[in-house]
N, C-alpha and C positions, 0 to 999 in steps of 0.2 A: 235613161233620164228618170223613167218611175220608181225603179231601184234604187236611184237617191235618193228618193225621201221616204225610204225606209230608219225607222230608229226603231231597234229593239238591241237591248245589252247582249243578247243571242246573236247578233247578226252584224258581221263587218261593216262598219260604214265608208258608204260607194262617195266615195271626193270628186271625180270628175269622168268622166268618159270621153270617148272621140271615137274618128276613123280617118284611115286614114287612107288619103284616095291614089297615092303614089302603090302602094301594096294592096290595098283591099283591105287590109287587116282592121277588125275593132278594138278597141283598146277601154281596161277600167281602171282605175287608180283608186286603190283604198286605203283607210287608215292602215295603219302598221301597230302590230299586236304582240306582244311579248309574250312569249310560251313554247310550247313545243304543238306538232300534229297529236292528232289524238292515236295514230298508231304508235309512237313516238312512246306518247305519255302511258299507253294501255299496259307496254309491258312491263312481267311481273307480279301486274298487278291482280288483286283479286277480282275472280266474276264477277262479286255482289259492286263494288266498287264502278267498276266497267260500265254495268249496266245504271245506277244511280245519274252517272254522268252523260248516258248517250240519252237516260230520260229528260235530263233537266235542257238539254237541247230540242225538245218539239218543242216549248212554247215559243221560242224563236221559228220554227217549220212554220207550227198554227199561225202564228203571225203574216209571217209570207204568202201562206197560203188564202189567208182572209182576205187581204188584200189582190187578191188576183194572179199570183205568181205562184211559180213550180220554178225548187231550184235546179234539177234536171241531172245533177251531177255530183251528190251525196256520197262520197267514199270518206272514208277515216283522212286519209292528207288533205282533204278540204276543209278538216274542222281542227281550229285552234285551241289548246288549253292554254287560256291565260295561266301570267302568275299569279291569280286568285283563285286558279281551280275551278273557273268557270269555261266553257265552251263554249264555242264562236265561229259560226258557219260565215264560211268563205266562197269565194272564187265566183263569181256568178254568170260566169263567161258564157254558160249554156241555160242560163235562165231565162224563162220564156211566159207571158203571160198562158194562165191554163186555157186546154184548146186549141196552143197552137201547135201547129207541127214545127219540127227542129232537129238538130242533132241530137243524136242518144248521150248517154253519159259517157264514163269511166267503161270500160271490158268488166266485167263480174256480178256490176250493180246496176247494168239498164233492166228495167222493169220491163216483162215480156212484151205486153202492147205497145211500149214502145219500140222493141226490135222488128216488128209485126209492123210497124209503120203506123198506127194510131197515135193520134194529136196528145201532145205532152199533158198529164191533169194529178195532181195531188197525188192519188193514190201509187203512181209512179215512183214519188218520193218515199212514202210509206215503204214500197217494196226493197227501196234501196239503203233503210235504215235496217233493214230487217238484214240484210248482207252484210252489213258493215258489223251488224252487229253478234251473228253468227260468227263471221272472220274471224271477230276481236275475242269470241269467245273459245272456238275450237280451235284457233288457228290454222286451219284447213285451207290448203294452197293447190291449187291445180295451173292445169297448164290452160290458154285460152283456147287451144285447138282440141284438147280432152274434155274441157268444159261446155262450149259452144255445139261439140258435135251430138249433146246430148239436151242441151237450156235449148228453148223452152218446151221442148217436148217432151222433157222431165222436167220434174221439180227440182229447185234446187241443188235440195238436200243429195238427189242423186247425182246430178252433178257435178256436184264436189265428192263424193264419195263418202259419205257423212251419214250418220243415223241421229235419231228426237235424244237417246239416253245419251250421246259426247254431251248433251246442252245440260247446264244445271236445271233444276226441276221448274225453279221459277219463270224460267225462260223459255219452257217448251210448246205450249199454249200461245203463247205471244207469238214464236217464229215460226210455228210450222203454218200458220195464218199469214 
């Protein structure tokens, strides 16, 4: 219910929710957005481009996040490119105010403390923009069972088997943070 009255151009707007008690299940309904995912839209395309578009997506995060929430589950098919070439974080099914405990995200993009079992908070998100945004740059794919058996007790980067020079220069500083 507090996720609806969220209004930012950055951020799906949440129409109605429920639950529903014959299943258990909860349920969100939101507007309907015309575009593609951003993994969708990414290829092809160039780094510097990639990266312009997953920036103009925090002030939608910051938004969220000011407001008390963490959206929990940040990967590239959560975020829509309109047909204006803006982007527009989705799904909020594992959004949680910060602080609390919950489910992890997506396999690739949970932020360590929260595999670790620490309360959902901002910087969470942060971590998972940072993945998405390595992915979309290196395209570096591993398997969850090659990945896991080394996250978080490696970085990332080792992880996925990846080194600072695959990133362009502008992005190296940013992600290896």
């Amino acid at each position: 219910a507090a996720l609806a009255d969220l209004d930012h151009p950055g951020l799906v707007r949440l129409l109605d929710h429920g639950h529903d008690p014959r299943t258990g299940v909860s349920w969100l309904a939101r507007s309907f957005i015309e575009g593609e995912t951003l993994s969708s839209w990414a290829q092809g395309r160039p780094a510097e481009e990639i990266g312009a578009l997953v920036l103009e997506l925090l002030p939608a995060l910051q938004h969220l996040h000011q407001r008390g929430f963490v959206h929990g589950d940040l990967k590239p098919d959560n975020i829509i490119v309109d047909a204006t070439g803006h982007p527009v974080l989705t799904d909020f099914g594992l959004s949680r105010r910060g602080g609390e405990r919950g489910e992890g995200g997506s396999l690739f993009f949970v932020a360590p403390e929260v595999l670790c079992g620490d309360p959902l908070e901002s910087p969470a998100d942060l971590f998972s923009v940072g993945v998405l945004l390595h992915g979309l740059l290196t395209g570096a794919t591993t398997t969850a069972e090659a990945y896991y058996a080394r996250f978080p007790r490696q970085d990332h980067f080792a992880a996925t088997d990846t080194r600072l020079e695959q990133l362009p220069g502008w992005s190296r500083d940013l992600l290896s943070r």
